[in-house]
PyMOL Python script that loads the backbone (N, CA, C, O; Angstrom):
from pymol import cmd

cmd.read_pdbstr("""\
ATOM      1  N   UNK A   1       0.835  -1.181   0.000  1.00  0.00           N
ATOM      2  CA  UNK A   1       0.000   0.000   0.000  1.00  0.00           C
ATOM      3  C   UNK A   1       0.878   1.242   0.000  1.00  0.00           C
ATOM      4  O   UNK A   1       1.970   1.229   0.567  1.00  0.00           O
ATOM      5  N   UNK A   2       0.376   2.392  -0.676  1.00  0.00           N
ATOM      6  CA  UNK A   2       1.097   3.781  -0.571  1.00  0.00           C
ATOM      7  C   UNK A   2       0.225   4.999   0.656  1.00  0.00           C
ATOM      8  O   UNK A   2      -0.900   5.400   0.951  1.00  0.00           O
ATOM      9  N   UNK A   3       1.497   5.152   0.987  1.00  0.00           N
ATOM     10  CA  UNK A   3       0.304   6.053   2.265  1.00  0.00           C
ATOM     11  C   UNK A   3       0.755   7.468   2.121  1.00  0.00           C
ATOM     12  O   UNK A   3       1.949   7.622   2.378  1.00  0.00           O
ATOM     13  N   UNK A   4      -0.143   8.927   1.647  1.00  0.00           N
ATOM     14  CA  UNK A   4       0.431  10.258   1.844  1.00  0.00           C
ATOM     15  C   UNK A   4       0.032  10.600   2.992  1.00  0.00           C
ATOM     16  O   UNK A   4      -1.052  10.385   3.534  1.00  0.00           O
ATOM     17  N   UNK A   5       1.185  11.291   3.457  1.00  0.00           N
ATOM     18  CA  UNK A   5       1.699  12.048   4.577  1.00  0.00           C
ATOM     19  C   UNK A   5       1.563  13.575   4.527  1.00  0.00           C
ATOM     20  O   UNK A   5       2.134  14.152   3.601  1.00  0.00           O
ATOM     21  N   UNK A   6       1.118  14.035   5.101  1.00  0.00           N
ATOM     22  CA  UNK A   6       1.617  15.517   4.993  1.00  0.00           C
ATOM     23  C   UNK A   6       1.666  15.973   6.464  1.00  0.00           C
ATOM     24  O   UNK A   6       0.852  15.837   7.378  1.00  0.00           O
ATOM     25  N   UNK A   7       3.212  16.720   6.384  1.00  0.00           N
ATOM     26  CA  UNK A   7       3.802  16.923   7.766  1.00  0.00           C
ATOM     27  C   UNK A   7       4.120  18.154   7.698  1.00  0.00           C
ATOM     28  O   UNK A   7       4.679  18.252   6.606  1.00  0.00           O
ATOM     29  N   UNK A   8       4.108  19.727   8.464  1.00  0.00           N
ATOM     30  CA  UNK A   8       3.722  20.686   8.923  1.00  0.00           C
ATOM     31  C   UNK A   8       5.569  20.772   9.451  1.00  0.00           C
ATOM     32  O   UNK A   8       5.992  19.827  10.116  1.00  0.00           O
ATOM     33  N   UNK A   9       6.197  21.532   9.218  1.00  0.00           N
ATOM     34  CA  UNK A   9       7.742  21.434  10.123  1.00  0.00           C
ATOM     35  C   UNK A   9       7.982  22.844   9.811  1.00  0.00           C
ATOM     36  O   UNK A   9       7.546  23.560   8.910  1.00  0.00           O
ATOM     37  N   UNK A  10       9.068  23.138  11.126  1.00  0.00           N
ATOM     38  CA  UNK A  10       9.846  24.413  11.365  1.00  0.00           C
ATOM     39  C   UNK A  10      10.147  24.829   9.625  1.00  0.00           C
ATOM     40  O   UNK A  10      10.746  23.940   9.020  1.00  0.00           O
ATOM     41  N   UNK A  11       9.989  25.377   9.264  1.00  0.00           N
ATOM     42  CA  UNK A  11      11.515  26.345   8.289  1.00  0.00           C
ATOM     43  C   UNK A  11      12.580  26.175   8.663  1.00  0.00           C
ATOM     44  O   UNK A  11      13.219  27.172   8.324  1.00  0.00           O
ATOM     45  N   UNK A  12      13.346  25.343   9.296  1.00  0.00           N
ATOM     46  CA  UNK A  12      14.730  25.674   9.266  1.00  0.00           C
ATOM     47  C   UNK A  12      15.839  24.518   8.519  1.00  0.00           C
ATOM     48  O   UNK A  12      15.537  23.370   8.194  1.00  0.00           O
ATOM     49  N   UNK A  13      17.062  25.112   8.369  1.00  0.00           N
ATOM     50  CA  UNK A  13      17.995  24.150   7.716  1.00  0.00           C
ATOM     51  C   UNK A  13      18.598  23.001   8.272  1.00  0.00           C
ATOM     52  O   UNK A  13      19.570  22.901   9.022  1.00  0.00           O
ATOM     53  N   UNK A  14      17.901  22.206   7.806  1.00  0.00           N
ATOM     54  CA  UNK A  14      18.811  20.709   7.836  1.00  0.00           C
ATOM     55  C   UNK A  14      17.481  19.803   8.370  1.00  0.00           C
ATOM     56  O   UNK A  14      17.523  18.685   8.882  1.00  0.00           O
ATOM     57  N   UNK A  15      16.410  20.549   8.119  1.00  0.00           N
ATOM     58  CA  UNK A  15      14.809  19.644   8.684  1.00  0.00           C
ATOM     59  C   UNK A  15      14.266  18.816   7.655  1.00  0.00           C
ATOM     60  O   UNK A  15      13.441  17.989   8.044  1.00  0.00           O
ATOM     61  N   UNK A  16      14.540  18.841   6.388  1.00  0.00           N
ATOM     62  CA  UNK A  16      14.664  18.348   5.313  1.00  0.00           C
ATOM     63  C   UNK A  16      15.245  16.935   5.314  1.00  0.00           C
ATOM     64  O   UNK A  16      14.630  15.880   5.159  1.00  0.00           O
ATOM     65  N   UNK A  17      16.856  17.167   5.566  1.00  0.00           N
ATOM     66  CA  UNK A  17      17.604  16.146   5.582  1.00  0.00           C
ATOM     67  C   UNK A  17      17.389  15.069   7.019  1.00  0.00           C
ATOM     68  O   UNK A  17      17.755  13.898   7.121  1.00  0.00           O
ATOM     69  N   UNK A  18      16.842  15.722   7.798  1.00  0.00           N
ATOM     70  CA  UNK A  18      16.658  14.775   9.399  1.00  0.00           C
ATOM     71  C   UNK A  18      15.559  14.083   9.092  1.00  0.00           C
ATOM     72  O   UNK A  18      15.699  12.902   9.410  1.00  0.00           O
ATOM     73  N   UNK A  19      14.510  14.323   8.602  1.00  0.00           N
ATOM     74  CA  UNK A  19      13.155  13.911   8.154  1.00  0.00           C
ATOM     75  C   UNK A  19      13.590  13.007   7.228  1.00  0.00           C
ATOM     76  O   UNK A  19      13.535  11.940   7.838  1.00  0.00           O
ATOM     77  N   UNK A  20      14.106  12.719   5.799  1.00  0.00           N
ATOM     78  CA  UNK A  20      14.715  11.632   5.247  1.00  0.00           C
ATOM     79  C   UNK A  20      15.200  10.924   5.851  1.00  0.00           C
ATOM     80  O   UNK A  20      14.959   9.718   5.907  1.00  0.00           O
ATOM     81  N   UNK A  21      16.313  11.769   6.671  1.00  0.00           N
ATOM     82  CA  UNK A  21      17.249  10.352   6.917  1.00  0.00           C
ATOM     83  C   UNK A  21      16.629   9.401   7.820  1.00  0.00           C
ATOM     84  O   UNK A  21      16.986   8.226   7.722  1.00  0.00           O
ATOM     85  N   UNK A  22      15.548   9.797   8.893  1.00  0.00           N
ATOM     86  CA  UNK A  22      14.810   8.829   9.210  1.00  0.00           C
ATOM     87  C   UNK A  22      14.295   8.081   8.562  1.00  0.00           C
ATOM     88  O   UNK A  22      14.666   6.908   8.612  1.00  0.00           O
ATOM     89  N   UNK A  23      13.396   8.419   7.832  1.00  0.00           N
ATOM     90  CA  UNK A  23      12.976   7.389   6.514  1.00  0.00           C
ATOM     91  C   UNK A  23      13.957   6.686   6.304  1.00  0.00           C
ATOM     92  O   UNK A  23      13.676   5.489   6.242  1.00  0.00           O
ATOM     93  N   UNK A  24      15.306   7.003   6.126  1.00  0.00           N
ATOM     94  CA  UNK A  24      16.366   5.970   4.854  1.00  0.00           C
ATOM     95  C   UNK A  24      16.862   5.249   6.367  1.00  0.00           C
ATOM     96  O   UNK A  24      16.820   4.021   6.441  1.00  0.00           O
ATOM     97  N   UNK A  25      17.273   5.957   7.411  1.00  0.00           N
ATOM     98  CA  UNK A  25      17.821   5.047   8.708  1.00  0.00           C
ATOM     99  C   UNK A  25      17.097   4.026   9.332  1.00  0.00           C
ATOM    100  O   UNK A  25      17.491   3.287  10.234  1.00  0.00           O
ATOM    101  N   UNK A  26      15.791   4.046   8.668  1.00  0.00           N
ATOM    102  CA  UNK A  26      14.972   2.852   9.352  1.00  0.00           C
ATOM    103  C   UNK A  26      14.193   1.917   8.018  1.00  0.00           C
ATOM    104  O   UNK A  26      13.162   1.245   8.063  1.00  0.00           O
ATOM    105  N   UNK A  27      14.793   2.086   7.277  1.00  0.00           N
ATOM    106  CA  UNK A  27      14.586   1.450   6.216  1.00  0.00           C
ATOM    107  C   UNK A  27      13.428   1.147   5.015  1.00  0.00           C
ATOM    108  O   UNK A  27      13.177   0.222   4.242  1.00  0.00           O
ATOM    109  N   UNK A  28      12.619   3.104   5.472  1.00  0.00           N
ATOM    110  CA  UNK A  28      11.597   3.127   5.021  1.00  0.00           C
ATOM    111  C   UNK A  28      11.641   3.780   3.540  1.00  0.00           C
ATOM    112  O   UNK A  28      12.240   4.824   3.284  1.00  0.00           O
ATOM    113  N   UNK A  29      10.961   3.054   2.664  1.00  0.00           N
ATOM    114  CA  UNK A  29      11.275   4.030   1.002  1.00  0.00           C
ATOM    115  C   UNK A  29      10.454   5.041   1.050  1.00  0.00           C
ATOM    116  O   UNK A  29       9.498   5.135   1.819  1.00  0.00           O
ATOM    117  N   UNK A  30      10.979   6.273  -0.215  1.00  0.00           N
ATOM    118  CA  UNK A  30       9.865   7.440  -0.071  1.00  0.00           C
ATOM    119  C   UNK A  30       9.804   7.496  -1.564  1.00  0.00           C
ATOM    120  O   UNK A  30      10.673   7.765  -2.393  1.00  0.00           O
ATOM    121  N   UNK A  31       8.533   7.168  -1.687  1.00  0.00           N
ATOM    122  CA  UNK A  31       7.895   6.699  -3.272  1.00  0.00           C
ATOM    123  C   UNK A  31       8.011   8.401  -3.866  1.00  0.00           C
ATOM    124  O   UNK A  31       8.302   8.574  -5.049  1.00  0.00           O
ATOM    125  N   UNK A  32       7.770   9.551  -2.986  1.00  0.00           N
ATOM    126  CA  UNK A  32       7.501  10.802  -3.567  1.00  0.00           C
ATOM    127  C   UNK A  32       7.715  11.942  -2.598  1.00  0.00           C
ATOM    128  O   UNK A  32       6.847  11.898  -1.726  1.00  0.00           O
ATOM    129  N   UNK A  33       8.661  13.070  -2.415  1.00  0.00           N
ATOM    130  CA  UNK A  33       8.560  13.774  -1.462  1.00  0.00           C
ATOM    131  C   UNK A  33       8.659  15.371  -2.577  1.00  0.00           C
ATOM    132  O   UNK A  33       9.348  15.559  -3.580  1.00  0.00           O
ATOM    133  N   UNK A  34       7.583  16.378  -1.817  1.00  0.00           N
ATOM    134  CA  UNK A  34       7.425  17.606  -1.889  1.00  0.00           C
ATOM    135  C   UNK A  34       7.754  18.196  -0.792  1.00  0.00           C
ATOM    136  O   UNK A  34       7.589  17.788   0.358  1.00  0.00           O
ATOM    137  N   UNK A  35       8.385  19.499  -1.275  1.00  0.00           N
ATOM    138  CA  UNK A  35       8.301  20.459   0.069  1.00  0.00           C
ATOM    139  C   UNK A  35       7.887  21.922  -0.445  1.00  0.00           C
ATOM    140  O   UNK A  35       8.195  22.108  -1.622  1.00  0.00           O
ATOM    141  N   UNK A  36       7.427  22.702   0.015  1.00  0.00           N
ATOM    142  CA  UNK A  36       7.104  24.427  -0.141  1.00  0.00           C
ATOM    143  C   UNK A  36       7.084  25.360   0.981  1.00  0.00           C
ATOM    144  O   UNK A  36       7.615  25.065   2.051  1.00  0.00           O
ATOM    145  N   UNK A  37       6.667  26.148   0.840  1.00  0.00           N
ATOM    146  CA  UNK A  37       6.291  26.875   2.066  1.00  0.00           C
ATOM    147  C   UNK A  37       5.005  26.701   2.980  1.00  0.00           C
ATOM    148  O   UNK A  37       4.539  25.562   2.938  1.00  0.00           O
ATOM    149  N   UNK A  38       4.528  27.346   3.565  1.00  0.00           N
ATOM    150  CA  UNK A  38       3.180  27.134   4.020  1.00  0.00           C
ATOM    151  C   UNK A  38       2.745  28.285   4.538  1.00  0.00           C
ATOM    152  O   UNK A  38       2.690  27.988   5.731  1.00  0.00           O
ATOM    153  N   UNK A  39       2.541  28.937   4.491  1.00  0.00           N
ATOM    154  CA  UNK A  39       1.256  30.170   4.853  1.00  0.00           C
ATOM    155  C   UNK A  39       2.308  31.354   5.567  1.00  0.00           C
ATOM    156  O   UNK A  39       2.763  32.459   5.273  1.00  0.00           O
ATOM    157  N   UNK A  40       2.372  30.461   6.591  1.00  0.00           N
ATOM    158  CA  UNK A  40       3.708  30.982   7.845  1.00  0.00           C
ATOM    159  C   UNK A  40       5.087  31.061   7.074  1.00  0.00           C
ATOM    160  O   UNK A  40       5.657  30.066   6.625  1.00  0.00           O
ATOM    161  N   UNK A  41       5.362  31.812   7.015  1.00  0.00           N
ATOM    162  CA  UNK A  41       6.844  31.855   6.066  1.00  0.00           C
ATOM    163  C   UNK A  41       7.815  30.840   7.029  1.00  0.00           C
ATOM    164  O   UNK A  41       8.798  30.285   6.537  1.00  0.00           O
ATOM    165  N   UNK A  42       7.348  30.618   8.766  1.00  0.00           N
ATOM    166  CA  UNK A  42       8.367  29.992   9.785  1.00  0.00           C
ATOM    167  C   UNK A  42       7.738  28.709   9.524  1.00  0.00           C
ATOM    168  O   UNK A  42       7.958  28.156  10.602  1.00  0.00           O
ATOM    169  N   UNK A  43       7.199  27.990   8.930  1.00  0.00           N
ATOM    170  CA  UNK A  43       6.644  27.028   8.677  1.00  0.00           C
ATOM    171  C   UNK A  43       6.797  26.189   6.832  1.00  0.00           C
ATOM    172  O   UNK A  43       6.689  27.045   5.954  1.00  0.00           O
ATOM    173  N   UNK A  44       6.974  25.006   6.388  1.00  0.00           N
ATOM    174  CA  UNK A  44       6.992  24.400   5.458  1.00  0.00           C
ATOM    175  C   UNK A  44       6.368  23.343   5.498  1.00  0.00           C
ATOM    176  O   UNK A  44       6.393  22.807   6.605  1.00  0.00           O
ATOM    177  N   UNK A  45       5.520  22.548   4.318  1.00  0.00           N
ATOM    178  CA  UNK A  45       4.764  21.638   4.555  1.00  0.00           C
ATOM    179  C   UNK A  45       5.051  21.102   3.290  1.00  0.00           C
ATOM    180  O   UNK A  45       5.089  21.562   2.149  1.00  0.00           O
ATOM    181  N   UNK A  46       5.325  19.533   4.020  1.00  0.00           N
ATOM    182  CA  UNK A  46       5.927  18.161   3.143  1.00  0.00           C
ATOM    183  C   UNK A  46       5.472  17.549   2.810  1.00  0.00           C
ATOM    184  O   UNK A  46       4.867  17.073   3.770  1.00  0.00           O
ATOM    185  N   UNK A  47       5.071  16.774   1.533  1.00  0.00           N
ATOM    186  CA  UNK A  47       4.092  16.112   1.537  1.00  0.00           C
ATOM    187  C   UNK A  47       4.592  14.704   0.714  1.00  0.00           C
ATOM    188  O   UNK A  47       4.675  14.759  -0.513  1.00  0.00           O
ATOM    189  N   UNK A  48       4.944  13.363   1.480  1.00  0.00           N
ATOM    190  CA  UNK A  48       5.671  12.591   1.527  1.00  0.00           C
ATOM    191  C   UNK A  48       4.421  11.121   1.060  1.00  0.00           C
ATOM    192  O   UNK A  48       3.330  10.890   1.581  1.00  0.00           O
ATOM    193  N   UNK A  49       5.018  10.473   0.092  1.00  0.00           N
ATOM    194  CA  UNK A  49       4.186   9.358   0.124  1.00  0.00           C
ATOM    195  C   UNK A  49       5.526   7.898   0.329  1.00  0.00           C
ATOM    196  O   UNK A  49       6.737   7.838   0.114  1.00  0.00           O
ATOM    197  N   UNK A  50       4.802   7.208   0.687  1.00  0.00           N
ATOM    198  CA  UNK A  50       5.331   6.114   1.397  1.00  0.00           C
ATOM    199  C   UNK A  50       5.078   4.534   0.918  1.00  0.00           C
ATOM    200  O   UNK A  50       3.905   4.270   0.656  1.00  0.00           O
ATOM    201  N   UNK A  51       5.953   3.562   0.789  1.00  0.00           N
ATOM    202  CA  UNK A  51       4.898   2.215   0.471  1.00  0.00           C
ATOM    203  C   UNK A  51       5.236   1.643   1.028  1.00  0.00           C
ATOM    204  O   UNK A  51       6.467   1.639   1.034  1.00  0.00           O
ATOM    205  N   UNK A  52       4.514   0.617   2.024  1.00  0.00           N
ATOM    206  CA  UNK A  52       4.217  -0.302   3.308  1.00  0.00           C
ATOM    207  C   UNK A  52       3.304  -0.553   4.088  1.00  0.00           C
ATOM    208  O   UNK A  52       2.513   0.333   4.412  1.00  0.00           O
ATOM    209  N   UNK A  53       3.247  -1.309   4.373  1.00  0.00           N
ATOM    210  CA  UNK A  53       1.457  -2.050   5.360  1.00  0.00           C
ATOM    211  C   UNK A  53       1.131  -1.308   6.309  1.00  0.00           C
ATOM    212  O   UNK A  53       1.273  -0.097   6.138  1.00  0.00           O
ATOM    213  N   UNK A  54       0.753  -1.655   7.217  1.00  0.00           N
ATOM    214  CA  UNK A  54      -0.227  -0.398   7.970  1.00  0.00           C
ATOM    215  C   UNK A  54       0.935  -0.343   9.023  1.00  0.00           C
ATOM    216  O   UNK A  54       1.244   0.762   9.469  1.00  0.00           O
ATOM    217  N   UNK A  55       1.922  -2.018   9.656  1.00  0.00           N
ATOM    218  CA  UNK A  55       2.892  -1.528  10.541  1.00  0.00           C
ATOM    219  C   UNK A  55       3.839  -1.089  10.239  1.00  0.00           C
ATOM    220  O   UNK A  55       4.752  -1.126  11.064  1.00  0.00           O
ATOM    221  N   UNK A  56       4.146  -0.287   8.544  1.00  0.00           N
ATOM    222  CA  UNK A  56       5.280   0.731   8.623  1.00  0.00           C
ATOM    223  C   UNK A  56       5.056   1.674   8.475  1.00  0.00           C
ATOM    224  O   UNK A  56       5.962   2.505   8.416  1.00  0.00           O
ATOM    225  N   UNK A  57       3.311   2.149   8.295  1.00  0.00           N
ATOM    226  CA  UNK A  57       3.020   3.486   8.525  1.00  0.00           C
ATOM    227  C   UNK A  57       2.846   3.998   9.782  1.00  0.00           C
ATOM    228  O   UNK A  57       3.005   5.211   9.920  1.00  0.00           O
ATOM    229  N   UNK A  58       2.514   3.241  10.851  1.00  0.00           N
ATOM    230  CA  UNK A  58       2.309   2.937  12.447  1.00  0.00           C
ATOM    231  C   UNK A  58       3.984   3.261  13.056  1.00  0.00           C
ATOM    232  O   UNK A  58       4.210   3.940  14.058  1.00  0.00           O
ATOM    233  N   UNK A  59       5.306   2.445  11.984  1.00  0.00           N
ATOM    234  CA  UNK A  59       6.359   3.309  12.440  1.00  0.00           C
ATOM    235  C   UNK A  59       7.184   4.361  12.250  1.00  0.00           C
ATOM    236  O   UNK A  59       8.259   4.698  12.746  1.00  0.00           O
ATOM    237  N   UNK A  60       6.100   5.039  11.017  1.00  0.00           N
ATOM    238  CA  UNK A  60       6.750   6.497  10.591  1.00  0.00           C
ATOM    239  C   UNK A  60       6.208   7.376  11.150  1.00  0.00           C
ATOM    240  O   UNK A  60       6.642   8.501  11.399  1.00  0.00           O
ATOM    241  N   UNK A  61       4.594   6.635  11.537  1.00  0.00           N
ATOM    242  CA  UNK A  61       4.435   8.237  12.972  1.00  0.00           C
ATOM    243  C   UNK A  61       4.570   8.213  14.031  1.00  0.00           C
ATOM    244  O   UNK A  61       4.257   9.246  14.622  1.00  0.00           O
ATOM    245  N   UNK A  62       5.162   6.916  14.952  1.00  0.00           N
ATOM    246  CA  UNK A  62       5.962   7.348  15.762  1.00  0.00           C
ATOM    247  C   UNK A  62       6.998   7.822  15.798  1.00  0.00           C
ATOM    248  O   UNK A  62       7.305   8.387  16.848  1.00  0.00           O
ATOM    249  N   UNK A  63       7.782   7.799  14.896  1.00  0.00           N
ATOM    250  CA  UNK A  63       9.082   8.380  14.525  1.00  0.00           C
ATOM    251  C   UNK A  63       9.150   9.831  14.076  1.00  0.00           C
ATOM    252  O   UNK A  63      10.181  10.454  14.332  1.00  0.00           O
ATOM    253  N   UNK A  64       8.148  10.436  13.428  1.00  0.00           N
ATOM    254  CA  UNK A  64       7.738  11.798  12.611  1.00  0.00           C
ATOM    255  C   UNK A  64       7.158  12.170  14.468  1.00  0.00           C
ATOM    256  O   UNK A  64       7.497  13.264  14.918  1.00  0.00           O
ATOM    257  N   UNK A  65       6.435  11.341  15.267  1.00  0.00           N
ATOM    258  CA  UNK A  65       6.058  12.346  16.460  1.00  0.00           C
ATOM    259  C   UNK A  65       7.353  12.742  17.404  1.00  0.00           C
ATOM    260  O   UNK A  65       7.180  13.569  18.299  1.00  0.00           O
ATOM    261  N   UNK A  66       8.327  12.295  17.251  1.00  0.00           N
ATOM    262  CA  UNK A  66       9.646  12.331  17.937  1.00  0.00           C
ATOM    263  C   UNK A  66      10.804  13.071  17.833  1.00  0.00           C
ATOM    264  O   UNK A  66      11.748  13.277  18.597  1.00  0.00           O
ATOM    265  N   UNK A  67      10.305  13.687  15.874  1.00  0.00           N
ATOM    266  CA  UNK A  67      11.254  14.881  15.507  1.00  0.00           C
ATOM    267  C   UNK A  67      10.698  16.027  15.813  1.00  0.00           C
ATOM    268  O   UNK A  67       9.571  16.296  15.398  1.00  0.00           O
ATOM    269  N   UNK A  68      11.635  17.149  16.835  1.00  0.00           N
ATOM    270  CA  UNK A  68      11.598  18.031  17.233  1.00  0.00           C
ATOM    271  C   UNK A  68      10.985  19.277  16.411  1.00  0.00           C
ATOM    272  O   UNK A  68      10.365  20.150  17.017  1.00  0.00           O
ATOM    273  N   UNK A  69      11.129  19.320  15.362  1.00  0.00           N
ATOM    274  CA  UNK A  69      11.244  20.350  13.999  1.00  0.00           C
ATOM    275  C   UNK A  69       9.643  19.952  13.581  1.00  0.00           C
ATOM    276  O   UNK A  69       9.013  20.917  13.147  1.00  0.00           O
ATOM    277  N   UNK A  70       8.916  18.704  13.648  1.00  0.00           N
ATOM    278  CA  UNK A  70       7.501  18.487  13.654  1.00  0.00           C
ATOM    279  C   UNK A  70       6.838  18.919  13.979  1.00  0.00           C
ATOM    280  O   UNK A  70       7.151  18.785  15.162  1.00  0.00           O
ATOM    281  N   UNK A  71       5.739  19.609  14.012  1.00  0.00           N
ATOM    282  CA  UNK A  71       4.449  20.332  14.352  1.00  0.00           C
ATOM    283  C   UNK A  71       3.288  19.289  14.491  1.00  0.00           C
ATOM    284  O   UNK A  71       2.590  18.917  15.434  1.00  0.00           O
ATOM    285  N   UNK A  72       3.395  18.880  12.778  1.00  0.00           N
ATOM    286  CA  UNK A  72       2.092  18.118  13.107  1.00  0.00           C
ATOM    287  C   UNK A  72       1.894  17.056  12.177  1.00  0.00           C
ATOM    288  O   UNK A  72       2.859  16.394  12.557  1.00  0.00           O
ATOM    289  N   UNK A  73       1.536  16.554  11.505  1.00  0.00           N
ATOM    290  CA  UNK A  73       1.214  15.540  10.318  1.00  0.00           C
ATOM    291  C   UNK A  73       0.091  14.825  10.360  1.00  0.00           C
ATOM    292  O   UNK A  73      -0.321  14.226  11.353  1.00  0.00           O
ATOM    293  N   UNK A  74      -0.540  14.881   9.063  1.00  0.00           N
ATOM    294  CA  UNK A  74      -1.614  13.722   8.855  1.00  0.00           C
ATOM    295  C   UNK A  74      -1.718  12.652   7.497  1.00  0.00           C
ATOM    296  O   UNK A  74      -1.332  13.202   6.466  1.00  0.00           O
ATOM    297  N   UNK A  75      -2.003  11.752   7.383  1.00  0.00           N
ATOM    298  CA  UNK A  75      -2.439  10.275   7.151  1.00  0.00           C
ATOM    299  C   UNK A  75      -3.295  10.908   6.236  1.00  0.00           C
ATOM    300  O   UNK A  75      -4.421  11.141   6.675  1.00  0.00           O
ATOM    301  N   UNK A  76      -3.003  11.330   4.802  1.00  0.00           N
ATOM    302  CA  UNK A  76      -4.455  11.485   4.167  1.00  0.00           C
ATOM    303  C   UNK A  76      -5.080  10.442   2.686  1.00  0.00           C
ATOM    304  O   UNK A  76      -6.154  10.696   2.142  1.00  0.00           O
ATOM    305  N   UNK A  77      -4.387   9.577   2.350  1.00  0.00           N
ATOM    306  CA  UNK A  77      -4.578   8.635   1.862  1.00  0.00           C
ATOM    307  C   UNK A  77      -4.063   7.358   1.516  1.00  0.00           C
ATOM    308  O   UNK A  77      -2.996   7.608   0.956  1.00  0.00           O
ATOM    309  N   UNK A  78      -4.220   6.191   1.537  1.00  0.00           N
ATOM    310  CA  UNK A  78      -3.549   4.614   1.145  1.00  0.00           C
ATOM    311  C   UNK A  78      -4.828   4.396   0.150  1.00  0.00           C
ATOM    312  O   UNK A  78      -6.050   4.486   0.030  1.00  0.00           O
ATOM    313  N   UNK A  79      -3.594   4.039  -0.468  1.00  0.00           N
ATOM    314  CA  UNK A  79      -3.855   3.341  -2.311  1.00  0.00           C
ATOM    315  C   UNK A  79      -3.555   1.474  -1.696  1.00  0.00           C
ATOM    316  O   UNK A  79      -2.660   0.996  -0.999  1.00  0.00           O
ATOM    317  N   UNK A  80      -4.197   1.146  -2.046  1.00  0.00           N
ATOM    318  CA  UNK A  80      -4.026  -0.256  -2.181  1.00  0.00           C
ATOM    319  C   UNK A  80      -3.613  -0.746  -3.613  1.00  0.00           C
ATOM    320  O   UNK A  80      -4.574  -0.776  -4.382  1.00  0.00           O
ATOM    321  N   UNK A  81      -2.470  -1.120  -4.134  1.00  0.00           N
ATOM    322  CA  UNK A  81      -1.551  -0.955  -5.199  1.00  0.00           C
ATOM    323  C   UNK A  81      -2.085  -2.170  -5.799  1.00  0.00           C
ATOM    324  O   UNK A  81      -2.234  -2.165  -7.021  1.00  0.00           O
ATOM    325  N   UNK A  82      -2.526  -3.637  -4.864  1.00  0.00           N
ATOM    326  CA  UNK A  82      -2.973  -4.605  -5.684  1.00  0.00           C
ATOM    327  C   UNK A  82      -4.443  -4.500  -6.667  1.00  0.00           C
ATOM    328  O   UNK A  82      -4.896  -5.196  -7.575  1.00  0.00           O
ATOM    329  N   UNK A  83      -4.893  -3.285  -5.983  1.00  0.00           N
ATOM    330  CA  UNK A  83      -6.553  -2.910  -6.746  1.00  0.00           C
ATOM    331  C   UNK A  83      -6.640  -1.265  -7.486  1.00  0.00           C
ATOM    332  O   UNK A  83      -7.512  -0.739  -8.178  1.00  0.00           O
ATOM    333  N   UNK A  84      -5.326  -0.776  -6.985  1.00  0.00           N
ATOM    334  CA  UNK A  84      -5.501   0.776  -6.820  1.00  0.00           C
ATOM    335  C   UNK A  84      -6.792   1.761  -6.340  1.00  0.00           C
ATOM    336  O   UNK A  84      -6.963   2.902  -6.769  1.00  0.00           O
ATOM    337  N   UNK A  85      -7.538   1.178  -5.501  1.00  0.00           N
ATOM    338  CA  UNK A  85      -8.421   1.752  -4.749  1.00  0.00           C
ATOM    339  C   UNK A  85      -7.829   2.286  -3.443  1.00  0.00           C
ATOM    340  O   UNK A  85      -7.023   1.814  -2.642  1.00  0.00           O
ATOM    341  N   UNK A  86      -8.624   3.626  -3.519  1.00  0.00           N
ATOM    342  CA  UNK A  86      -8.368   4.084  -2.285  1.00  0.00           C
ATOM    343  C   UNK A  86      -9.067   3.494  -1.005  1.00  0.00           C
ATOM    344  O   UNK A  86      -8.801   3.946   0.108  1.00  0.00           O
TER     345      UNK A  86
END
""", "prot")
cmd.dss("prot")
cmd.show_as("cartoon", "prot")
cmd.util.cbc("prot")
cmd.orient("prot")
C-alpha cells in the first residue's frame, strides 16, 4: 500500500535532511517527497508518500512524532496498489 503524509515542520535548515534520513535510517522508502512553504513563512509543509502495510506506517508516525522540527502531520490517503483503490 502507498500512504500520503503531509507533515507541517519548522523552516529551518537541515529539517529536510533529518526527516529523510529517518525514513532511509529505518529502512523506510519514499515513493515521492514535496516540500514548499506554508502560509507561515516559519513554517513548510511536506508532503511525503510512502509504500508499506499499515505496521510501517504505524512506524513512521511514531518516529515523525519524535522529531523536534515536527508540528504536526496527517495520514491522508492509502492506495491499495494490488486494486488501486483508495
Amino acid at each position: 500500500m502507498r500512504h500520503t503524509i503531509s507533515i507541517l515542520v519548522e523552516n529551518r535548515f537541515g529539517v529536510l535532511a533529518r526527516i529523510a534520513g529517518m525514513f532511509s535510517g529505518r529502512g523506510f522508502n519514499i515513493d515521492s517527497l514535496n516540500v514548499a512553504p506554508a502560509n507561515d513563512p516559519s513554517t513548510s509543509r511536506m508532503t511525503i508518500v510512502v509504500r508499506g502495510d499499515d505496521t510501517v506506517l504505524e512506524q513512521v508516525t511514531r518516529q515523525l512524532s519524535k522529531l523536534v522540527d515536527v508540528i504536526e502531520f496527517r495520514i491522508f490517503g492509502t492506495v491499495n496498489l494490488s486494486t488501486g483503490n483508495w
